[in-house]
N, C-alpha and C positions, 0 to 999 in steps of 0.2 A: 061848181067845179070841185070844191072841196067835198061835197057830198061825194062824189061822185069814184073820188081816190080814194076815200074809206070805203067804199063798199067797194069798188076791185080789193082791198089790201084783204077786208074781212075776207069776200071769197077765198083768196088765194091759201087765208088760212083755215077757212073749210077744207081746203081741200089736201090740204095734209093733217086730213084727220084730228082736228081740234073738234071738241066737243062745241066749241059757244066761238060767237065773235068774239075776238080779243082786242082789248085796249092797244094802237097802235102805239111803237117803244116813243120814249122822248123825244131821239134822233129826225122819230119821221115827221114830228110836229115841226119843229125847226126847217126840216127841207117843204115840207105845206104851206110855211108861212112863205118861205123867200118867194114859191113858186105864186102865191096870193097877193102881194106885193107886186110883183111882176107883172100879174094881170091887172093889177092894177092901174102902173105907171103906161100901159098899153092901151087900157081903155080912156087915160087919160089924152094920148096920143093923137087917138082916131077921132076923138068927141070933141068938134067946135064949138060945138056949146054944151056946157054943163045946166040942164035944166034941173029945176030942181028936183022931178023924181029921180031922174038918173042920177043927181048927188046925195039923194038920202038910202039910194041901192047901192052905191060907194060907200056909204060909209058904213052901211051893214055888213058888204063884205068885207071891211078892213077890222070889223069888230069883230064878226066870224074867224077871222085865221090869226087873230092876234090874242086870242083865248080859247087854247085849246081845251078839251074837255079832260073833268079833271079823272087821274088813271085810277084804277082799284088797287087798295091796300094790300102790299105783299102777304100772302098769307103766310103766320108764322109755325113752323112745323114744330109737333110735339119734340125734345129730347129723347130721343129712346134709344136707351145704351144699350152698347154690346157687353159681350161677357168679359170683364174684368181676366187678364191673364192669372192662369192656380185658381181659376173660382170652382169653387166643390159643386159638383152637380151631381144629387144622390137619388136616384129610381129609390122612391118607400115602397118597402113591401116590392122588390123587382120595378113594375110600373103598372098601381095596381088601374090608373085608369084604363089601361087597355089589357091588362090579362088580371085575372084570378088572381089573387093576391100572395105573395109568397110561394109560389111554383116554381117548375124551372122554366114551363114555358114563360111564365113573367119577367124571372131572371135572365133567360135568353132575349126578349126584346128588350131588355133595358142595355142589352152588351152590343144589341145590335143597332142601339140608339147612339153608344159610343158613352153613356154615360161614365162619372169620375169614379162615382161610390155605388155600390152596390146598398139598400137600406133593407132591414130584415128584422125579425122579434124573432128570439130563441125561449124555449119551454123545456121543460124537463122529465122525459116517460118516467116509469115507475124502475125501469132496469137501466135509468142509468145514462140512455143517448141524449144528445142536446140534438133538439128538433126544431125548425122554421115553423114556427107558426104563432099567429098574434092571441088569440084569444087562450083562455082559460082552458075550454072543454071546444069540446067537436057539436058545432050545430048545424040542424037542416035548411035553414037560410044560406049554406055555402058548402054543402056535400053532401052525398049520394053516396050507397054503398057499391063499392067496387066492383065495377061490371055489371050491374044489373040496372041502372039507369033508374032507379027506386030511393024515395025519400034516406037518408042513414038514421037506421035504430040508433037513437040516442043510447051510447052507452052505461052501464052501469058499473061502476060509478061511471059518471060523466068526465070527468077533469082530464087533461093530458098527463096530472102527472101520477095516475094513477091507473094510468093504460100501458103494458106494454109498449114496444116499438114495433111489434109484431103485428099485435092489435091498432094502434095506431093507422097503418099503413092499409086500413083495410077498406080507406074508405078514400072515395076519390074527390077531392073540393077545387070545380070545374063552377062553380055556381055563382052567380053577381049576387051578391050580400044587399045592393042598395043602387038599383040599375037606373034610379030617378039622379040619383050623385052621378056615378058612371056611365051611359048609358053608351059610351066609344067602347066598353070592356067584350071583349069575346071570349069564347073558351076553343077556337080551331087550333089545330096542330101546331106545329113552330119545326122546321128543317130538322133539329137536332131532337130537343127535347119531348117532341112527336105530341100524342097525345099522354102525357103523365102528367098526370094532377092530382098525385100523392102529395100527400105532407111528407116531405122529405128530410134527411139529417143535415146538419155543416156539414158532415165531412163527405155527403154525397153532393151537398153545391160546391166544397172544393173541386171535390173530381171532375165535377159536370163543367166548371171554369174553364180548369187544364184541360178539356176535352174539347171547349169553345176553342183555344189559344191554337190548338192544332189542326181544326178545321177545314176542310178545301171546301166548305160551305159558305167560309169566310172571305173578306178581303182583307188584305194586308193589315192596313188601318185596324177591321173591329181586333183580327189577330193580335197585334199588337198592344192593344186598349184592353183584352183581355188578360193579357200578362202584368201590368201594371194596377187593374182595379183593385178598390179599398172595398174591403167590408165593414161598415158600419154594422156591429149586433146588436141589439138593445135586449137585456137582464130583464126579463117579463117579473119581476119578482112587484110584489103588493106587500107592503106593509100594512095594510088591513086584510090581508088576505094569505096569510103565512104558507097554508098546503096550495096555493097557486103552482109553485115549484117544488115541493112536498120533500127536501131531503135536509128537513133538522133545522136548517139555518137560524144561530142564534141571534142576530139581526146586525152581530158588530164584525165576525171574522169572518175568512172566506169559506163557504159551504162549497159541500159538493158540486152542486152546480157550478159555483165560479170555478174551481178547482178543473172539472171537467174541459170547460170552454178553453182555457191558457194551457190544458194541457194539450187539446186538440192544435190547439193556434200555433204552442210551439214544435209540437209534431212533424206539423206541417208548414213550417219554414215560413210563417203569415204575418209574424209578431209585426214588421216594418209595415203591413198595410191592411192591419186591424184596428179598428175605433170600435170599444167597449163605452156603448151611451145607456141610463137609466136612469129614469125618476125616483131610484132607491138610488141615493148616493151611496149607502154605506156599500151596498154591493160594489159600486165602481174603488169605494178605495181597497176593500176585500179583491181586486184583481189587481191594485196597487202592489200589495203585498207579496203576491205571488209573484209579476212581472211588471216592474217600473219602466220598463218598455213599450210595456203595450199602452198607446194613447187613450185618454178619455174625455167623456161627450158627460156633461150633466146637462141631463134634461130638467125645462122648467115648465110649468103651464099656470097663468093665473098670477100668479105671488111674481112679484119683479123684484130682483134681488137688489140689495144696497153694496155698495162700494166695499165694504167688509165682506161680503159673500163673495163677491168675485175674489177675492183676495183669498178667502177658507178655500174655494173651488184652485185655483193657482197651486195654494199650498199644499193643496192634498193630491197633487199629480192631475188634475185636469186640465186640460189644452185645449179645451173647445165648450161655449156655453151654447145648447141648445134649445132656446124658447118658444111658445107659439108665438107666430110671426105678430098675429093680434099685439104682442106685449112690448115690442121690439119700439124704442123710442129713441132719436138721435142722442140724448143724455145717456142711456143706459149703453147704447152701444160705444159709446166714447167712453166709458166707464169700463168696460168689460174687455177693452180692447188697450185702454190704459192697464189694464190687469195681466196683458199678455194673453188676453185669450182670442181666439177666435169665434167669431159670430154665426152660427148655423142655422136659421130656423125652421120650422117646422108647418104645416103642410102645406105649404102655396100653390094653387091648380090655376090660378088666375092670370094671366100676362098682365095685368094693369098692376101687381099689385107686385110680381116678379121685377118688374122695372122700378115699382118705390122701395123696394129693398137695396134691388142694386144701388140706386141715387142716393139711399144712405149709405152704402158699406159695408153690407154684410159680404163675410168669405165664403157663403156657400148658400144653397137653398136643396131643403130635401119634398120634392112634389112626386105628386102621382102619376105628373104627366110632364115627364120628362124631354118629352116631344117638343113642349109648348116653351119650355125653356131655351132649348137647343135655337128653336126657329130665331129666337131674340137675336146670335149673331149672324142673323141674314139679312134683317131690317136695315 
C-alpha cells in the first residue's frame, strides 16, 4: 500500500514537469503513517487468528511506515550578489570584448549596454590633438589602411605621436588584436556610429555622446545614461618611454598634453564627470595643478601599495586607487578605503571572479565585457 501511494505521488509529480522523482515533503509521511496504522488496526479486526506469518507481515508493515526514508539534503545555493547601489561599471576601451577597441562603434555599445563609465587611453599627434587610442604606434594586428581593406603601411615614423591627426586618421582599426581572448568581438556596423573605425579625437567622442543623448535610435533610459556617463581617460604617458607622448614633458609639471586634456574637459563643461587615471602619477598630479576638480584614478599593477601610499595618493588629490584585480586583497582594500579612497579594479572578463570582488567591496570594476557584468543583477 505504501509502495503503492509513492508511486502515484512521484507520477503526479512527473507530470508537472519535474525532471526526477521527488522525495515526498514530511507532511506526507506523517499522513502514510496514520493511513499505515489504520490498516493496520483493520487487518487486526478481520484476522481471528494471528498466524505467525501474518504476524511477522505486521510487523514489517508497521516497521515500513514508521520509518520513512530519509529526504535529500537541501541543496545550498551559491551567494551571488547583485550590483551594489553607485557601483561604477566602466566599458575598457568602449567594450572591447565585443567591438574593436576604442571606436565609436565600441563606445556606442557600451552606452547601449547602459554602462556607468565610459574607459579609454588617450595619446598625443604630433600637432597637437588628444586622440583615443591605447598603443604607442599604429599596427597591422588592428588596422588596415582606409578604404582599401589592405594590411596598414606601418608608418614612418611609426608612433602616434609623431603622426599628424590628419595622418593618423587614415587608417581604419576594425581588426580583433587577440581573437583567441575575444572571440564575441565583431567589427559590423552600430545604428549611429555606422561603419567608423577611425581612431578618433575626445572631442569627437564628446560630440558623438551628445549625439548618442539625442537619438530617436535611443530609448529613454540609454538617452538618459548618455547624459550622465563619466569618462574615465587614462595619460598613456611611459616613464621609460618619454617620446610615447613626445611634447617635452619634464616628468614633475604638467606638459602639454596634460594641459591639452583639462583644457578640452573644461571646454566642454565635463570637469564633474572626468576621471584622469595613470600609472605615471606624476602626470595625474600635473592635472592637479591645473584643475583640483577634476577626479583622479592611480593606476597600480604588481606593487601593492602600504598604508603610507594610500595616504601620498589621498594627499595628492586622488580619489580613486585602481589595481589589477589579481592584487586586490581584503587588507589592502580596508586600507585604501580607510584612506578615503575608492576601489576600482582592473580588467575582470570573468563572472566568478566579478562576484569575489563585489563580496569584497570593491566601488566599481572596469571589464571588457560589460555585458557580463550588467547580467549579475538578473541572477
Amino acid at each position: 500500500m505504501a509502495v503503492t501511494v509513492i508511486d502515484r505521488w512521484c507520477t503526479a509529480r512527473r507530470s508537472g514537469n519535474y525532471l526526477t522523482c521527488c522525495a515526498p515533503p514530511k507532511l506526507f509521511y506523517t499522513r502514510l503513517i496514520d493511513v499505515c496504522y489504520l490498516a493496520m488496526i483493520m487487518h487486526l479486526v478481520r484476522s481471528t487468528i494471528l498466524t505467525s506469518p501474518s504476524l511477522v507481515l505486521l510487523m514489517l508493515l508497521i516497521i515500513s511506515c514508521a520509518v520513512p526514508p530519509t529526504p535529500p539534503p537541501t541543496p545550498v545555493l551559491p551567494d551571488v550578489p547583485s550590483l551594489p547601489i553607485g557601483f561604477d561599471i566602466q566599458g575598457h576601451r568602449g567594450v572591447r570584448g565585443l567591438k574593436p577597441e576604442n571606436t565609436l562603434p565600441a563606445f556606442e555599445i557600451a552606452l547601449d549596454l547602459m554602462v556607468t563609465t565610459l574607459e579609454m587611453d588617450l595619446h598625443y599627434s604630433k600637432d597637437g590633438v588628444v586622440v583615443i587610442w591605447h598603443d604607442d604606434d599604429i599596427t597591422i594586428d588592428k588596422c588596415t589602411c582606409a578604404g582599401s581593406g589592405t594590411p596598414a603601411l606601418v608608418p614612418d615614423p611609426t608612433l602616434i605621436s609623431q603622426l599628424s591627426f590628419e595622418e593618423i586618421q587614415r587608417y581604419r582599426c576594425d581588426l580583433n588584436g587577440d581573437s583567441q581572448k575575444y572571440p564575441q568581438q565583431n567589427n559590423h556596423a552600430t545604428p549611429l556610429a555606422g561603419d567608423d573605425y577611425r581612431i578618433i579625437s575626445l572631442a569627437e567622442l564628446f560630440d558623438f555622446v551628445d549625439a548618442y543623448a539625442e537619438s530617436d535610435h535611443k530609448t529613454d533610459a540609454q538617452r538618459d545614461n548618455a547624459r550622465l556617463v563619466q569618462f574615465n581617460i587614462e595619460t598613456k604617458r611611459k616613464i621609460e618611454h618619454v617620446n610615447a607622448i613626445g611634447d617635452g614633458w619634464d616628468g614633475e609639471h604638467p606638459g602639454e598634453f596634460e594641459r591639452s586634456i583639462v583644457s578640452l574637459v573644461e571646454e566642454r563643461e565635463r570637469v564633474e564627470r572626468v576621471i584622469v587615471q595613470s600609472f605615471v602619477h606624476a602626470s595625474l598630479w600635473g592635472v592637479r595643478q591645473l584643475n583640483p576638480d577634476i577626479r583622479l584614478a592611480a593606476l597600480t599593477k604588481g606593487k601593492r601599495p602600504s598604508l603610507s601610499d594610500y595616504a601620498d595618493y589621498a594627499h595628492k588629490g586622488a580619489t580613486i586607487w585602481s589595481p589589477r584585480y589579481q592584487d586586490v586583497t581584503p587588507a589592502l582594500l580596508q586600507q585604501a578605503h580607510g584612506a578615503g579612497l575608492q576601489v576600482i579594479p582592473w580588467t575582470i572578463n570573468d563572472p566568478a571572479e566579478m562576484k569575489r570582488m563585489i563580496r569584497l567591496g570593491v566601488n566599481g570594476i572596469i571589464t571588457d565585457r560589460p555585458d557580463l557584468l550588467l547580467a549579475l543583477e538578473d541572477e
